[in-house]
C-alpha positions in Angstrom: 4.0 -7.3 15.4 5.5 -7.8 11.8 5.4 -5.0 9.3 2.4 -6.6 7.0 0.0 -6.8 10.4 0.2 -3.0 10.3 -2.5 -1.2 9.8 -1.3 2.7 8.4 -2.5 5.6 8.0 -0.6 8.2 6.1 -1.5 12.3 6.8 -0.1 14.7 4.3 -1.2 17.6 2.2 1.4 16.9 -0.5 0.1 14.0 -3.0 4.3 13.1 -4.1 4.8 12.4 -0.3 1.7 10.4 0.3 2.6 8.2 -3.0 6.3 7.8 -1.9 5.5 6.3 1.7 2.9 4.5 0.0 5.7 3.1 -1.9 7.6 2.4 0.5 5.2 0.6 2.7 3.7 -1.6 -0.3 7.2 -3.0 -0.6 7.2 -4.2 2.9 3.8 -6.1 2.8 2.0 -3.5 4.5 -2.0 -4.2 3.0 -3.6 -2.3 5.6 -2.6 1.3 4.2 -4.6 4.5 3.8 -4.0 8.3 3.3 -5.5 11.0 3.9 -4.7 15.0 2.0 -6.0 16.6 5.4 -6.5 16.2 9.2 -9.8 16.2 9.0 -9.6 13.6 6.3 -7.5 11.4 8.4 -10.1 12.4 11.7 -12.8 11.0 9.4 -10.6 7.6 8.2 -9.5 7.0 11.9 -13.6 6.6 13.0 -14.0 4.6 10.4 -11.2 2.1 11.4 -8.5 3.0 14.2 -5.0 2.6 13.0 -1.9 1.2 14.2 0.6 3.4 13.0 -0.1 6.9 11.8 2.6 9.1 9.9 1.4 12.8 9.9 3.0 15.8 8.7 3.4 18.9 10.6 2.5 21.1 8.7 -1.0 21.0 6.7 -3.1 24.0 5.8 -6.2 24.3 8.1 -6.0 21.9 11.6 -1.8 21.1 11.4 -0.1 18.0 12.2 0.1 19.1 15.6 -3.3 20.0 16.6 -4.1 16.2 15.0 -2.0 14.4 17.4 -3.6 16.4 20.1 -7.2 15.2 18.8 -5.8 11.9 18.2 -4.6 11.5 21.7 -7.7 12.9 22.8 -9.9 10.5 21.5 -10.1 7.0 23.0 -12.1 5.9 20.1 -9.0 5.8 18.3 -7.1 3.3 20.5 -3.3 4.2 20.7 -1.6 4.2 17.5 2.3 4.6 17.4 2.7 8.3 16.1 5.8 9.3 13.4 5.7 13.2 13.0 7.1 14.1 9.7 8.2 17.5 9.2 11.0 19.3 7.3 11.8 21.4 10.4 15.0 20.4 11.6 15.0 22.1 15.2 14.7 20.4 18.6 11.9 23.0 19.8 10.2 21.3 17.0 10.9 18.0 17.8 9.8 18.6 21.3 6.5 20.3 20.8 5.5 17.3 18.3 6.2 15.0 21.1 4.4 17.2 23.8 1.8 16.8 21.4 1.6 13.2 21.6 4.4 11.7 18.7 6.1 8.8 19.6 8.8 9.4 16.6 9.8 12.5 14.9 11.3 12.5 11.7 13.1 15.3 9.3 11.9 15.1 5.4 12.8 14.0 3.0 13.0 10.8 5.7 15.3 7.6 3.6 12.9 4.7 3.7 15.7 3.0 5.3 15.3 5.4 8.2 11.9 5.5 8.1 11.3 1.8 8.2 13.8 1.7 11.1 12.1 3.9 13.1 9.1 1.9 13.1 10.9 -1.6 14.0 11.9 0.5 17.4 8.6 1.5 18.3 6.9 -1.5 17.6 10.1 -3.6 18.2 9.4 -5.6 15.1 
């Protein structure tokens, strides 16, 4: 799969993050892009069109990044997008519970889009 056939989905309370990975994905040819201020937002998008790659942030007031992956997982409505957690908690018990929770990448902010954009070649091995 090449990076414009994407189809992404960005999750983050913080309007300066969502506009700077909606940078960053504009710049590689990704047309297929939506974001979402809220889980439930992004619950709502993802019924409206499954995605294949979902960046979510950990931590969102209300339902947080972590209870979203576990909806997301939980719902075979949504297919099975690659998963990138993106949270500015360093710690491997983080790390861990995000993938428990169904990530397929975690990633510490502020995340380089160089490292960003890596991290998706290797999952979808682009």
């Amino acid at each position: 799969m090449e990076l414009a056939d994407l189809d992404v989905l960005i999750v983050d309370d913080h309007e300066a993050m969502r506009a700077l990975l909606t940078r960053v994905f504009t710049k590689v040819g990704v047309a297929k892009l939506r974001a979402a201020a809220s889980a439930n937002e992004a619950l709502t998008a993802l019924r409206a069109r499954p995605a294949s790659l979902i960046l979510a942030d950990k931590n969102m007031p209300g339902m947080d990044g972590l209870a979203f992956l576990a909806e997301v997982r939980g719902e075979s409505a949504f297919g099975a997008p690659k998963i990138i957690m993106l949270s500015g908690d360093a710690s491997s018990a983080h790390a861990d519970a995000a993938r428990a929770a169904g990530a397929d990448a975690v990633l510490v902010k502020p995340v380089p889009p160089s490292a960003l954009l890596a991290a998706i070649n290797e999952l979808f091995a682009v």
